[in-house]
C-alpha positions in Angstrom: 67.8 272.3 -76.5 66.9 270.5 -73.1 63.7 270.1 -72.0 64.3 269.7 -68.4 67.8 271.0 -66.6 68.8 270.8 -62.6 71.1 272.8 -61.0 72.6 272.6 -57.3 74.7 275.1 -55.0 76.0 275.3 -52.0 76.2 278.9 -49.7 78.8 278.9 -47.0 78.8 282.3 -44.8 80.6 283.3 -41.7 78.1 284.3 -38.7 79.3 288.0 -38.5 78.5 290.6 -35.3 76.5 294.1 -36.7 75.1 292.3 -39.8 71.1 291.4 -40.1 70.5 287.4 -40.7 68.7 287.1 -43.5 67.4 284.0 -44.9 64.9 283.8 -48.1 64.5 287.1 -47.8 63.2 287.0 -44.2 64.9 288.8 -41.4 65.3 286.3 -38.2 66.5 287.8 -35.0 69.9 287.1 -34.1 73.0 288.3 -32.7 74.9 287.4 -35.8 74.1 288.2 -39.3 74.9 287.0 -42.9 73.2 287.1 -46.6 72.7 283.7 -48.9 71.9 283.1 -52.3 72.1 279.5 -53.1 68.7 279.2 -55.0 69.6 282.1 -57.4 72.9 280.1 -58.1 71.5 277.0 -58.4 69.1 278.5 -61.2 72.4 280.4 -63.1 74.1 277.2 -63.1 71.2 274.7 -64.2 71.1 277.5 -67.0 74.9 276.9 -67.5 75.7 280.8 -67.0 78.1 280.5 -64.6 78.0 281.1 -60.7 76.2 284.0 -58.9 79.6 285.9 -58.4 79.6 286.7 -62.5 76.7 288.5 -62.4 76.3 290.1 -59.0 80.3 290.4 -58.1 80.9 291.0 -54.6 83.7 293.5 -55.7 81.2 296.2 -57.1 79.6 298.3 -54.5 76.1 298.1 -56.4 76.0 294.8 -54.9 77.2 295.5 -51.6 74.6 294.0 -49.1 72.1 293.5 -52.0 68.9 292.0 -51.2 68.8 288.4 -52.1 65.5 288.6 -53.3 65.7 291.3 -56.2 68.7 289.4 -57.0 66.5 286.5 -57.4 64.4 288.9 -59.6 66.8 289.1 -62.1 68.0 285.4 -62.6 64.1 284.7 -63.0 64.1 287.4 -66.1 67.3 285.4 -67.5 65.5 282.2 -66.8 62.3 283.6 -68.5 64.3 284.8 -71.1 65.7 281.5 -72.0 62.2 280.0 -71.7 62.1 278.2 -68.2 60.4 278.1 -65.6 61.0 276.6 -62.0 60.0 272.9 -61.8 60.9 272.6 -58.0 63.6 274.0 -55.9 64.6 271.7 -52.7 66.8 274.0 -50.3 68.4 272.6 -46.8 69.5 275.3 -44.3 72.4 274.0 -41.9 72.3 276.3 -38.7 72.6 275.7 -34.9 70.8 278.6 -33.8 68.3 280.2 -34.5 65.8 278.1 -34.9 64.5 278.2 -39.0 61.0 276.3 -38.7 59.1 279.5 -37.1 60.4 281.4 -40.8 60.3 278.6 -43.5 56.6 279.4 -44.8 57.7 283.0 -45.0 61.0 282.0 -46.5 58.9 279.8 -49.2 56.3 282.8 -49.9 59.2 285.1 -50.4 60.8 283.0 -52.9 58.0 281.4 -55.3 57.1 285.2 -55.4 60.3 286.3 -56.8 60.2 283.3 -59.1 56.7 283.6 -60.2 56.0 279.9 -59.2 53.5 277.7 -56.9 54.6 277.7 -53.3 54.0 273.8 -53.4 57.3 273.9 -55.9 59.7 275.7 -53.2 60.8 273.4 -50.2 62.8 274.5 -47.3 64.3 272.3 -44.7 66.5 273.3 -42.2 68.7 270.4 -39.8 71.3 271.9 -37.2 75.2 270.9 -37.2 74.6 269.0 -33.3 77.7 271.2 -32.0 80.0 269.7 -35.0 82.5 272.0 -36.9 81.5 275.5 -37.6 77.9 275.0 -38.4 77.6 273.7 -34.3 79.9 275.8 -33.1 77.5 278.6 -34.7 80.3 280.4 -37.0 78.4 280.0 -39.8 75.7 278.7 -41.7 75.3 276.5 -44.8 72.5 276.9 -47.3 72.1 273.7 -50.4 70.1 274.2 -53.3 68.5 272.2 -56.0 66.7 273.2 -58.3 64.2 271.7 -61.6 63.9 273.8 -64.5 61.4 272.6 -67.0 61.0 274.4 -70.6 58.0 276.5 -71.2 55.5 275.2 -73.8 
């Protein structure tokens, strides 16, 4: 049994017209829209169960447009289940536009909610792709998570 387990992901999604951008469970206005989950994959994988898509498959309709942060809800009962608890989670957010920093406290309140942990153990960064490939040409957006899982007790 480890003590201590990381896990990382990495969230690529097309910008997409007549869908909400939402980003640690905070809705940003934007033209463009998408949905992200890195963190909750990072935690399945540092638990080695496998990616997000095993779980919450994109191919069943009760997971159509699911929001990220009940998802998260779950993989913190798994995680609780198996007797961990969040250490830290780092997460960068590649995006031209909009801007993230107006959002990121929001962003870090929704998520050490949904994982039951200290605010101080979520960070959220966000850098821009400085009109390079399809992050700067704003087709998409990137999300990267790491994430500390430490055993209970």
């Amino acid at each position: 049994m480890h003590n201590i387990r990381i896990g990382q992901a990495v969230d690529i999604h097309q910008l997409v017209e007549g869908r909400k951008l939402i980003l640690g469970g905070v809705e940003i206005e934007h033209s463009k829209g998408l949905l992200g989950h890195s963190i909750g994959e990072s935690i399945l994988v540092a638990l080695a169960l496998g990616d997000l898509g095993k779980h919450f498959p994109d191919t069943d309709p009760k997971y159509k447009d699911a929001n990220s942060l009940v998802l998260l809800g779950h993989i913190y009962d798994m995680m609780d289940e198996m007797g961990y608890q969040i250490g830290n989670v780092d997460a960068t957010i590649l995006a031209e536009r909009p801007k993230m920093a107006p959002h990121i406290i929001s962003m870090r309140t929704n998520i050490s909610n949904a994982l039951h942990c200290d605010i101080e153990d979520v960070s959220i960064k966000a850098t821009r792709g400085e009109k390079l490939g399809f992050v700067g040409n704003e087709e998409g957006i990137v999300s990267l998570s790491v994430c500390i899982l430490e055993k209970k007790g």
